[in-house]
N, CA, C and O atoms as CSV, one atom per row, in Angstrom:
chain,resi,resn,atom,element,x,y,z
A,1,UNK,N,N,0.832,-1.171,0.000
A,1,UNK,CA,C,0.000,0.000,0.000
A,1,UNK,C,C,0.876,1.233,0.000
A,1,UNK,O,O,1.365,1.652,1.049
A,2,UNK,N,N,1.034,1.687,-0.911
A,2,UNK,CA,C,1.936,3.071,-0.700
A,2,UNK,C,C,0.978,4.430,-0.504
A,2,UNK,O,O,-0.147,4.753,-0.886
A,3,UNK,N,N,1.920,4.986,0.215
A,3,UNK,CA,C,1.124,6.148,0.818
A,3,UNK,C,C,2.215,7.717,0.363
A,3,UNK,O,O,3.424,7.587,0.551
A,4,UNK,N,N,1.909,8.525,0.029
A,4,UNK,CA,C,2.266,9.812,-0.391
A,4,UNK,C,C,2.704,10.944,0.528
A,4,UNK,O,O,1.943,11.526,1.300
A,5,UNK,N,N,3.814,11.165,0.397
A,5,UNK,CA,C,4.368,12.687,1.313
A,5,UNK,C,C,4.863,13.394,-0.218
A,5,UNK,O,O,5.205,12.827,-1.256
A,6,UNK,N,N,4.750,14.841,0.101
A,6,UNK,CA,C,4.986,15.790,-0.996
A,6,UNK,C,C,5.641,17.171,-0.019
A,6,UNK,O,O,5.273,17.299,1.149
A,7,UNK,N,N,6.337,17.856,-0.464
A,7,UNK,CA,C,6.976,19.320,0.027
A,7,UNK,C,C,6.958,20.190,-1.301
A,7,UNK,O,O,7.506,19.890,-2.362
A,8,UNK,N,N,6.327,21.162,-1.067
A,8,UNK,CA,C,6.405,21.846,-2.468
A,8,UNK,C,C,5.579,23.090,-1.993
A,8,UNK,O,O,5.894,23.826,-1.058
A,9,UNK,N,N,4.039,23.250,-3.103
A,9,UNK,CA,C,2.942,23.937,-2.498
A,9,UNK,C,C,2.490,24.091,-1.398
A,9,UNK,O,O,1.622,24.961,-1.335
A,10,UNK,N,N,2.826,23.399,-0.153
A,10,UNK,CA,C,2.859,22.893,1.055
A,10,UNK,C,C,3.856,22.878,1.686
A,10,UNK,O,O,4.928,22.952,1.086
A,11,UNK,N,N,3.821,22.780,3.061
A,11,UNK,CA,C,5.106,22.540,3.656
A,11,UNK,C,C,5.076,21.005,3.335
A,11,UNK,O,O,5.853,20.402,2.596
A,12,UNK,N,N,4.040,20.509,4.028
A,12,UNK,CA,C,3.856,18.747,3.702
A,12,UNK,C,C,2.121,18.818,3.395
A,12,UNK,O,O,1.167,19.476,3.810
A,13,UNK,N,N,2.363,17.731,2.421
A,13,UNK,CA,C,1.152,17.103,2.465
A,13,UNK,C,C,1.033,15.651,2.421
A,13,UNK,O,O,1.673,15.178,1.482
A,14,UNK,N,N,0.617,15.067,2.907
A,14,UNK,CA,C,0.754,13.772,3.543
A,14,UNK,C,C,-1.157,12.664,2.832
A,14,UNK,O,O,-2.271,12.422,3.296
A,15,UNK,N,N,-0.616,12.468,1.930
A,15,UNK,CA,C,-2.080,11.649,1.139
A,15,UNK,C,C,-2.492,10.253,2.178
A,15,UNK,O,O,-1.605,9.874,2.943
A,16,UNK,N,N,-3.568,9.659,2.184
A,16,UNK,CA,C,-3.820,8.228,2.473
A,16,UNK,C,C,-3.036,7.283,2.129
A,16,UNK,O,O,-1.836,7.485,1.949
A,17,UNK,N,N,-3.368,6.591,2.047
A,17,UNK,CA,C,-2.994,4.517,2.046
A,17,UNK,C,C,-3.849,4.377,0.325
A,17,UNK,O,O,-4.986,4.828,0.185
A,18,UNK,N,N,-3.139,3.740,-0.782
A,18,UNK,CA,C,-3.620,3.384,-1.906
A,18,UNK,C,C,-3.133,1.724,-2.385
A,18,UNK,O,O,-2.333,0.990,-1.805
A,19,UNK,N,N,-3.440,1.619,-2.873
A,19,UNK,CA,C,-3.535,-0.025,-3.839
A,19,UNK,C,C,-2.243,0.109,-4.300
A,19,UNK,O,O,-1.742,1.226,-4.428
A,20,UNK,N,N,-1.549,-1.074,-4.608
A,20,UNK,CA,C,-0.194,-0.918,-5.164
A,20,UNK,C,C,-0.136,-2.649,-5.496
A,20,UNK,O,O,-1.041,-3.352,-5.047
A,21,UNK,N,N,0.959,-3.251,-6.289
A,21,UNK,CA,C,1.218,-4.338,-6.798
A,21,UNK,C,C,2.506,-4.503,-7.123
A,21,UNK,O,O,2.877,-3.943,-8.155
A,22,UNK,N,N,3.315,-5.151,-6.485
A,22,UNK,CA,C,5.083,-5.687,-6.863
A,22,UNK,C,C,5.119,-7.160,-7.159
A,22,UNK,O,O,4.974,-8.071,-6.344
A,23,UNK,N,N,5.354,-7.260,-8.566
A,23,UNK,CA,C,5.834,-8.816,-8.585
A,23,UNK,C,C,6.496,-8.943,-9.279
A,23,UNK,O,O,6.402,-8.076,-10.148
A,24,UNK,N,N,7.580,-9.946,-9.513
A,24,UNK,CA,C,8.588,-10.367,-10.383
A,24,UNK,C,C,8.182,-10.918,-11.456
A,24,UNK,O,O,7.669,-11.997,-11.160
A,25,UNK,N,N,8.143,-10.687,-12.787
A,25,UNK,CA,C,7.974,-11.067,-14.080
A,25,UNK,C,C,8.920,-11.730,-14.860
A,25,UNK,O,O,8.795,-11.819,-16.081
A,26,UNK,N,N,9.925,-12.236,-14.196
A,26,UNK,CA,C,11.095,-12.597,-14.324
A,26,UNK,C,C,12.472,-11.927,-15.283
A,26,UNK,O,O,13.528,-12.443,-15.649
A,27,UNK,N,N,11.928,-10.644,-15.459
A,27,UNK,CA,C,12.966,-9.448,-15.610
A,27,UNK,C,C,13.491,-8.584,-14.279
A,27,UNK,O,O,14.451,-7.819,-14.188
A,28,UNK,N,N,12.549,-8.975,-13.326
A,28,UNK,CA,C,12.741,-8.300,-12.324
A,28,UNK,C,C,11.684,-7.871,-11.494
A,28,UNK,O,O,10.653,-8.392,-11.922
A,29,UNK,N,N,11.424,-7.077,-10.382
A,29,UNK,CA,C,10.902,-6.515,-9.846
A,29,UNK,C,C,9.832,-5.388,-10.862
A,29,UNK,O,O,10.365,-4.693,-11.727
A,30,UNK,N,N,8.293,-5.330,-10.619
A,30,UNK,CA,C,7.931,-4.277,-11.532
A,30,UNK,C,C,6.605,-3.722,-10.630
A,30,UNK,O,O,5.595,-4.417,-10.522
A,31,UNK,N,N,6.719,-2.469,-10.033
A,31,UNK,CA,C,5.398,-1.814,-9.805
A,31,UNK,C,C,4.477,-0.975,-10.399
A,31,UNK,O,O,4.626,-0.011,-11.150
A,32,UNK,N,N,3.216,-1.659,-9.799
A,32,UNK,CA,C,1.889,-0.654,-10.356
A,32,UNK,C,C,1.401,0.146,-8.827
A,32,UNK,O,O,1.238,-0.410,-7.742
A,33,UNK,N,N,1.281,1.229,-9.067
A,33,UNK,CA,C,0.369,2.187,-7.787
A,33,UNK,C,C,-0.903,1.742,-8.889
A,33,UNK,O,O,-0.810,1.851,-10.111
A,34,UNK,N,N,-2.256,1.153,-8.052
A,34,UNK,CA,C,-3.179,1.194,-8.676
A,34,UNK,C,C,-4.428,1.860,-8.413
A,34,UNK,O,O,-5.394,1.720,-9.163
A,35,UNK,N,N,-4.446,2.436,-7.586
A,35,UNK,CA,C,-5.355,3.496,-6.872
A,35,UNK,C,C,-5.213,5.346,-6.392
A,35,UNK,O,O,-4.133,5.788,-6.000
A,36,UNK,N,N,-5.720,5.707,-6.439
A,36,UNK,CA,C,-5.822,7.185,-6.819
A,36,UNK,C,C,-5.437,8.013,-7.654
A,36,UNK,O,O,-5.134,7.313,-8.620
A,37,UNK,N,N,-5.195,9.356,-7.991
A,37,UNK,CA,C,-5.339,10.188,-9.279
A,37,UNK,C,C,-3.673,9.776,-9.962
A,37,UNK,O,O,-3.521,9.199,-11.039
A,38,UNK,N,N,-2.883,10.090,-9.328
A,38,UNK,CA,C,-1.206,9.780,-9.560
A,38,UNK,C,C,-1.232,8.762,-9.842
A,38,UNK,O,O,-1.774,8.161,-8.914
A,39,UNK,N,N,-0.993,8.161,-10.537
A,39,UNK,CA,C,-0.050,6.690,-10.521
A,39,UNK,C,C,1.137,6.443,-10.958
A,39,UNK,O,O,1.471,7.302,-11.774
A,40,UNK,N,N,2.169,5.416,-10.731
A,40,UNK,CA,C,3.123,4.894,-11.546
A,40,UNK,C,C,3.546,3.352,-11.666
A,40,UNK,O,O,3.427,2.427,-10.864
A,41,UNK,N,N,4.115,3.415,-13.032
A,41,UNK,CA,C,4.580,1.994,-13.083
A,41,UNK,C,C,6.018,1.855,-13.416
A,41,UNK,O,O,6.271,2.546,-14.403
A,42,UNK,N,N,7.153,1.164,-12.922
A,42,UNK,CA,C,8.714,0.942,-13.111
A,42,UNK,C,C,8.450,-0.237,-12.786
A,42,UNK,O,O,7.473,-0.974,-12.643
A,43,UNK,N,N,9.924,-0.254,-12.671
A,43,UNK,CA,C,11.038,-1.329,-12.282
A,43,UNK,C,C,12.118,-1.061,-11.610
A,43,UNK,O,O,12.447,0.109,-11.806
A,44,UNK,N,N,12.871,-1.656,-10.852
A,44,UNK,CA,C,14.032,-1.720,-10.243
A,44,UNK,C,C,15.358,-2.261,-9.820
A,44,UNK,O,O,15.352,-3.341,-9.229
A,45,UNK,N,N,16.222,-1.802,-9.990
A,45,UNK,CA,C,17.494,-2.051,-10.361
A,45,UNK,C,C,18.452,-2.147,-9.126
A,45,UNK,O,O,18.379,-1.187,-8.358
A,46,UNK,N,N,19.140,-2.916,-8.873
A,46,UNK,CA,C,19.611,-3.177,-7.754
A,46,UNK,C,C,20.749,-1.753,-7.905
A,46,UNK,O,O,21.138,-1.623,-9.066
A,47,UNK,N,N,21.155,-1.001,-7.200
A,47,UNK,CA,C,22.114,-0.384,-6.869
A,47,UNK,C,C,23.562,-0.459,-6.352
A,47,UNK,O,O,24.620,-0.233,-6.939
A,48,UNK,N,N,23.206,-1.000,-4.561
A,48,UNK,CA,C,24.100,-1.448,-3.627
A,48,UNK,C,C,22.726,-2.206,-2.901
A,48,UNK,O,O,21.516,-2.088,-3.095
A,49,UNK,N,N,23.722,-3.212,-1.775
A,49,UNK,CA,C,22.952,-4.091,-0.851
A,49,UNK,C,C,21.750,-3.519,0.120
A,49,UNK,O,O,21.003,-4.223,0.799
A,50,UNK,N,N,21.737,-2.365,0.049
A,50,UNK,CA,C,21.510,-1.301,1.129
A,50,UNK,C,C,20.515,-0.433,-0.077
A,50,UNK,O,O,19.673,0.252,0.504
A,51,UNK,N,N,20.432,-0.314,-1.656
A,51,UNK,CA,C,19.067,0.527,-2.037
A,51,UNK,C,C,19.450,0.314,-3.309
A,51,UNK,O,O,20.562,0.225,-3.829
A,52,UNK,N,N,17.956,0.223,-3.882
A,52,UNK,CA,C,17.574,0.098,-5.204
A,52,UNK,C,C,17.268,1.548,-5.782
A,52,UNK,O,O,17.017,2.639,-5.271
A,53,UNK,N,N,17.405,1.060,-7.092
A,53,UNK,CA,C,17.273,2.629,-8.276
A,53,UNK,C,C,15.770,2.179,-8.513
A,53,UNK,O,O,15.565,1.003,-8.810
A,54,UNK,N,N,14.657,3.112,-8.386
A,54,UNK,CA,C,13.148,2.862,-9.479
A,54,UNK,C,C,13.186,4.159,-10.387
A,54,UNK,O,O,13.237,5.373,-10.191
A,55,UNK,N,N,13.127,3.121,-11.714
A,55,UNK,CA,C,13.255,3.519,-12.825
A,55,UNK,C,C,11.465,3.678,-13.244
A,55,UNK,O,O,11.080,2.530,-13.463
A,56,UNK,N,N,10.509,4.486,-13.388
A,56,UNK,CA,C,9.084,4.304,-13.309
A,56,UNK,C,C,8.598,5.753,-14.806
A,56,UNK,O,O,9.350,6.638,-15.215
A,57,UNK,N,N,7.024,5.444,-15.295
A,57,UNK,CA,C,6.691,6.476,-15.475
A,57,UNK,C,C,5.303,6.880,-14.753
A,57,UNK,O,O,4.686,6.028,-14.114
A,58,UNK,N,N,4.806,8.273,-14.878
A,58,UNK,CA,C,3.620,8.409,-13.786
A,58,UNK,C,C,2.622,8.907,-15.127
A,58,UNK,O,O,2.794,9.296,-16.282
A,59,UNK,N,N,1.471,8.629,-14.186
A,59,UNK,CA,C,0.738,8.230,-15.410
A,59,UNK,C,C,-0.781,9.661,-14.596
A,59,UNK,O,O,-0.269,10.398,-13.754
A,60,UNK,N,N,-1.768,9.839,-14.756
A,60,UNK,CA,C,-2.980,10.225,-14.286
A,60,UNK,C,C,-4.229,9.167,-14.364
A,60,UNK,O,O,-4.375,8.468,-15.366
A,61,UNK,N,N,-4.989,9.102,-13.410
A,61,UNK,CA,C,-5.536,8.228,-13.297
A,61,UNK,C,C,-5.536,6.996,-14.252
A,61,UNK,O,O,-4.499,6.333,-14.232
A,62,UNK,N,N,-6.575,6.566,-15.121
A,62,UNK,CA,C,-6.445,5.031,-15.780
A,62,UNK,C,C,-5.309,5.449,-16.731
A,62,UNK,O,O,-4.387,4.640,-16.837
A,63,UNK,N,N,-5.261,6.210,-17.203
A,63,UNK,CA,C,-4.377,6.504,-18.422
A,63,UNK,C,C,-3.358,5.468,-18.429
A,63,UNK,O,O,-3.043,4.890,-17.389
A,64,UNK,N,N,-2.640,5.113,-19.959
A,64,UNK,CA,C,-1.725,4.470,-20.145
A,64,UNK,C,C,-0.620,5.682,-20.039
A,64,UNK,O,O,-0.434,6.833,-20.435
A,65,UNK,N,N,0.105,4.460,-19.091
A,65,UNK,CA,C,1.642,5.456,-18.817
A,65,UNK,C,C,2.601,4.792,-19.921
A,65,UNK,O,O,2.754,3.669,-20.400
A,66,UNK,N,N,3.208,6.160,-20.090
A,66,UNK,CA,C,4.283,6.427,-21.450
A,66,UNK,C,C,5.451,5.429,-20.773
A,66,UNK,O,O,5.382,4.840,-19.695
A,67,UNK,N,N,6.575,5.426,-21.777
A,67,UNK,CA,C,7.163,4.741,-21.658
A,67,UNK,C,C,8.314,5.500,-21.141
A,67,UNK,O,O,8.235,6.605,-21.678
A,68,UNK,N,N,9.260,5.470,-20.431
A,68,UNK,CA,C,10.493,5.954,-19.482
A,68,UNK,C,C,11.162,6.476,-20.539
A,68,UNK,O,O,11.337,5.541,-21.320
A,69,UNK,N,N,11.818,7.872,-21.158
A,69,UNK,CA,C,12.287,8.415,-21.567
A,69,UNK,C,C,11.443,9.213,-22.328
A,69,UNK,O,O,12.031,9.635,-23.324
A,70,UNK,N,N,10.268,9.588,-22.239
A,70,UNK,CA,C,9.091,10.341,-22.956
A,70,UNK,C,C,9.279,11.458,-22.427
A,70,UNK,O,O,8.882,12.262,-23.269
A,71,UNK,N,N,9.711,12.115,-21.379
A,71,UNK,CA,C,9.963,13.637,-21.193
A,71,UNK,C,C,9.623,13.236,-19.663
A,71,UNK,O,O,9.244,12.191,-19.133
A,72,UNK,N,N,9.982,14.765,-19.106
A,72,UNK,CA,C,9.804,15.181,-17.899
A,72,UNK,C,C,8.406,15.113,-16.956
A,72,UNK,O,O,8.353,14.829,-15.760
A,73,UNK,N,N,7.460,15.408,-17.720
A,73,UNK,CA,C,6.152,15.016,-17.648
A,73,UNK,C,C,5.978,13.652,-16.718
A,73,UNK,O,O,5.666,13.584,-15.529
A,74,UNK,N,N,6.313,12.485,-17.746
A,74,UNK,CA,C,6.341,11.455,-16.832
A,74,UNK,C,C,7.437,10.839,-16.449
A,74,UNK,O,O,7.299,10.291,-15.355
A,75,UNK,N,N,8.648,10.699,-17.013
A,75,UNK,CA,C,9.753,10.127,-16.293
A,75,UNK,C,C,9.848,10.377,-15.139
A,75,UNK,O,O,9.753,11.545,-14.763
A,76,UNK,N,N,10.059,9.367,-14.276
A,76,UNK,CA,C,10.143,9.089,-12.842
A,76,UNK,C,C,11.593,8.520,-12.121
A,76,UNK,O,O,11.780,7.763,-13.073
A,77,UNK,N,N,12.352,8.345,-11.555
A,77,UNK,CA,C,13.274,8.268,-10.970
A,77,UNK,C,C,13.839,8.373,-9.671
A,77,UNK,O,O,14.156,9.516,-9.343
A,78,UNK,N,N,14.046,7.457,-8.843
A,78,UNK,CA,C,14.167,7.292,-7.033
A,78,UNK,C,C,15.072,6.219,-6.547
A,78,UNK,O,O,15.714,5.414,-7.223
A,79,UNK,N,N,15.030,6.309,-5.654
A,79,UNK,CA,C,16.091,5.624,-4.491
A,79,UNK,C,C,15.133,4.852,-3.306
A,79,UNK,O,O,14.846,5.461,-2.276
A,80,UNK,N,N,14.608,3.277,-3.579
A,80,UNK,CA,C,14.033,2.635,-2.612
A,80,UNK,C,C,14.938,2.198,-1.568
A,80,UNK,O,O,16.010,1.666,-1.857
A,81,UNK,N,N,14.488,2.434,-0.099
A,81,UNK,CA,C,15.236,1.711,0.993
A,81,UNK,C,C,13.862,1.056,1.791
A,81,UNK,O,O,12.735,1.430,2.118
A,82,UNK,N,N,14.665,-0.100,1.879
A,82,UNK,CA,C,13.850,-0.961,3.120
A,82,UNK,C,C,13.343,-0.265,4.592
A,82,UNK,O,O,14.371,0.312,4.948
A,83,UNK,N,N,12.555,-0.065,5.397
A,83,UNK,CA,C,12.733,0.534,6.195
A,83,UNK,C,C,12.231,-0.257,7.541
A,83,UNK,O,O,12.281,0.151,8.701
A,84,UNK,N,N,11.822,-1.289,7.135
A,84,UNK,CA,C,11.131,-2.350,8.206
A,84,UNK,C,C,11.463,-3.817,7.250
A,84,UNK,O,O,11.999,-4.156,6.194
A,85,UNK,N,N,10.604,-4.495,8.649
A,85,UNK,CA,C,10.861,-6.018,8.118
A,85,UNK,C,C,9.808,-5.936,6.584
A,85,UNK,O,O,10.184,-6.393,5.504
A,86,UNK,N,N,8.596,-5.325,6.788
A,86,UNK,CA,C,7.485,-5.254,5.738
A,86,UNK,C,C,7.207,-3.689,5.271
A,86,UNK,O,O,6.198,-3.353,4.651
A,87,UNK,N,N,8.039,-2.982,5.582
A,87,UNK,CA,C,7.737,-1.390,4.915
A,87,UNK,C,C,9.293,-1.403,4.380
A,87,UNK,O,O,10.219,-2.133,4.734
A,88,UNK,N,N,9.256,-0.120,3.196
A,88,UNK,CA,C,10.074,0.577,2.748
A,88,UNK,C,C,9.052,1.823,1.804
A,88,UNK,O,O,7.862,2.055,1.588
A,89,UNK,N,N,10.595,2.460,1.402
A,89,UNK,CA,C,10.321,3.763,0.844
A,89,UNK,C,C,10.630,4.140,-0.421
A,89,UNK,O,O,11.789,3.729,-0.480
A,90,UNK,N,N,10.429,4.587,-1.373
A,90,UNK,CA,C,10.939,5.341,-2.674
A,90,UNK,C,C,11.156,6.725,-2.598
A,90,UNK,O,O,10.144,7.388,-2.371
A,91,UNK,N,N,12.174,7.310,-2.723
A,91,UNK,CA,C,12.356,8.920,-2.742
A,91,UNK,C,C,12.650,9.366,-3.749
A,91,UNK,O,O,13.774,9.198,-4.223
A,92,UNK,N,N,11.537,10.180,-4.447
A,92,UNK,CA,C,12.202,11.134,-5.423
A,92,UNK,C,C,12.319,12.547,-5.366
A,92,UNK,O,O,11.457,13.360,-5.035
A,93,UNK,N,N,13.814,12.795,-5.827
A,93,UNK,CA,C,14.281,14.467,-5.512
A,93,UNK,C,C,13.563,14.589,-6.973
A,93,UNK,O,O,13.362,13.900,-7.973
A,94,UNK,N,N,13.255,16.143,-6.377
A,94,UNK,CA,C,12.880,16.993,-7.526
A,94,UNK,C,C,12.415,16.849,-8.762
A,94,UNK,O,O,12.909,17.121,-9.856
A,95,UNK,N,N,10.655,16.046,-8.208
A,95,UNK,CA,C,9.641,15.632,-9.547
A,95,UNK,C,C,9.473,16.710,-10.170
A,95,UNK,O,O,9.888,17.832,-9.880
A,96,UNK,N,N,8.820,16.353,-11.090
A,96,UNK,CA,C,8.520,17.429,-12.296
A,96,UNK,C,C,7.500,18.550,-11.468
A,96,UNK,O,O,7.793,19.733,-11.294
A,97,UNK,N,N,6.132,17.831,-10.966
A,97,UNK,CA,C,4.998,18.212,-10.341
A,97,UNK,C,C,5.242,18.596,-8.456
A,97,UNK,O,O,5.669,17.831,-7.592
A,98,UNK,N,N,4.821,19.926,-8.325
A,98,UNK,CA,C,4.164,19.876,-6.614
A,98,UNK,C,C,5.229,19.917,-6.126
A,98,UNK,O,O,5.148,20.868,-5.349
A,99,UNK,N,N,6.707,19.305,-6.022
A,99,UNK,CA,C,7.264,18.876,-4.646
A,99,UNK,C,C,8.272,19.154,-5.185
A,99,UNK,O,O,8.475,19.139,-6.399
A,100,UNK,N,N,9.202,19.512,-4.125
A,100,UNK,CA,C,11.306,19.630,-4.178
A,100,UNK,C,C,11.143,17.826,-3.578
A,100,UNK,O,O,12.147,17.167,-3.850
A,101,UNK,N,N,10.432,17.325,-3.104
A,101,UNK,CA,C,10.464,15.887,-3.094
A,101,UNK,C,C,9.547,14.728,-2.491
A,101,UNK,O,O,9.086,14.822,-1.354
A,102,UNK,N,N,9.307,13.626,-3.321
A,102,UNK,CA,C,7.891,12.642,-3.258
A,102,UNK,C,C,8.564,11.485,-2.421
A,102,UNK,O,O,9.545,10.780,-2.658
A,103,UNK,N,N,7.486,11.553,-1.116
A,103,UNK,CA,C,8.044,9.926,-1.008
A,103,UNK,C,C,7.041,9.105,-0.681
A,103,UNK,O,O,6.125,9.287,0.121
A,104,UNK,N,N,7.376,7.840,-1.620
A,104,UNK,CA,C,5.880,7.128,-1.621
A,104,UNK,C,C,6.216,5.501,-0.412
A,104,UNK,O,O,6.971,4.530,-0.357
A,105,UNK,N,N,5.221,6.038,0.251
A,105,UNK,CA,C,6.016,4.374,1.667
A,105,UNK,C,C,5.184,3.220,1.243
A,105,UNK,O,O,4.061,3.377,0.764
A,106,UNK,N,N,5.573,2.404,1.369
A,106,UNK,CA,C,5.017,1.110,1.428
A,106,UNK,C,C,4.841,0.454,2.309
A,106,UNK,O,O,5.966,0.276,2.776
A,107,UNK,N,N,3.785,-0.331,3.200
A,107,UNK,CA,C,3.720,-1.033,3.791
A,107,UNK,C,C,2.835,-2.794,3.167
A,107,UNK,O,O,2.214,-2.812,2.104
A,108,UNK,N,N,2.945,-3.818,3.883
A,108,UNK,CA,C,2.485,-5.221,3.691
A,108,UNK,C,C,0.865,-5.253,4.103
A,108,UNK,O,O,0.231,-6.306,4.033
């Protein structure tokens, strides 16, 4: 379930709990946010032992999301860390939209 922090227009704004989906397709790791207006879909790339690269694009509601190198608009780009036995985090500096930075948490 990932949940939304933003700094930007706001000092914080802090969204609900949404639908989300990680499973291995056997290229790798690949997420869908599947609930509310934002969404995105990537993949992820091991980095170091300690955090992954998500490589993603963001999409608006059902819309089909573009493909990762389509512009600023939707290219997406972050740094996941584990942060529990069943939570972690994705951080992205300086999205296109709203924020100097998004972080979307995950919990089980």
């Amino acid at each position: 379930m990932p949940h939304h922090q933003g700094w930007g227009l706001a000092n914080l704004v802090v969204y609900s709990w949404f639908r989300c989906r990680v499973t291995d397709d056997g290229s790798g790791w690949k997420l869908e946010k599947l609930s509310g207006s934002q969404r995105t879909t990537g993949r992820f790339f091991t980095d170091s032992d300690t955090r992954l690269i998500y490589i993603g694009s963001g999409s608006i509601h059902d819309a089909k999301p573009a493909a990762y190198g389509s512009g600023p608009e939707s290219d997406q780009a972050g740094y996941a860390f584990r942060t529990g036995e069943a939570e972690w985090h994705i951080e992205f500096p300086a999205p296109h939209y709203e924020s100097k930075l998004d972080i979307l948490e995950f919990r089980r």
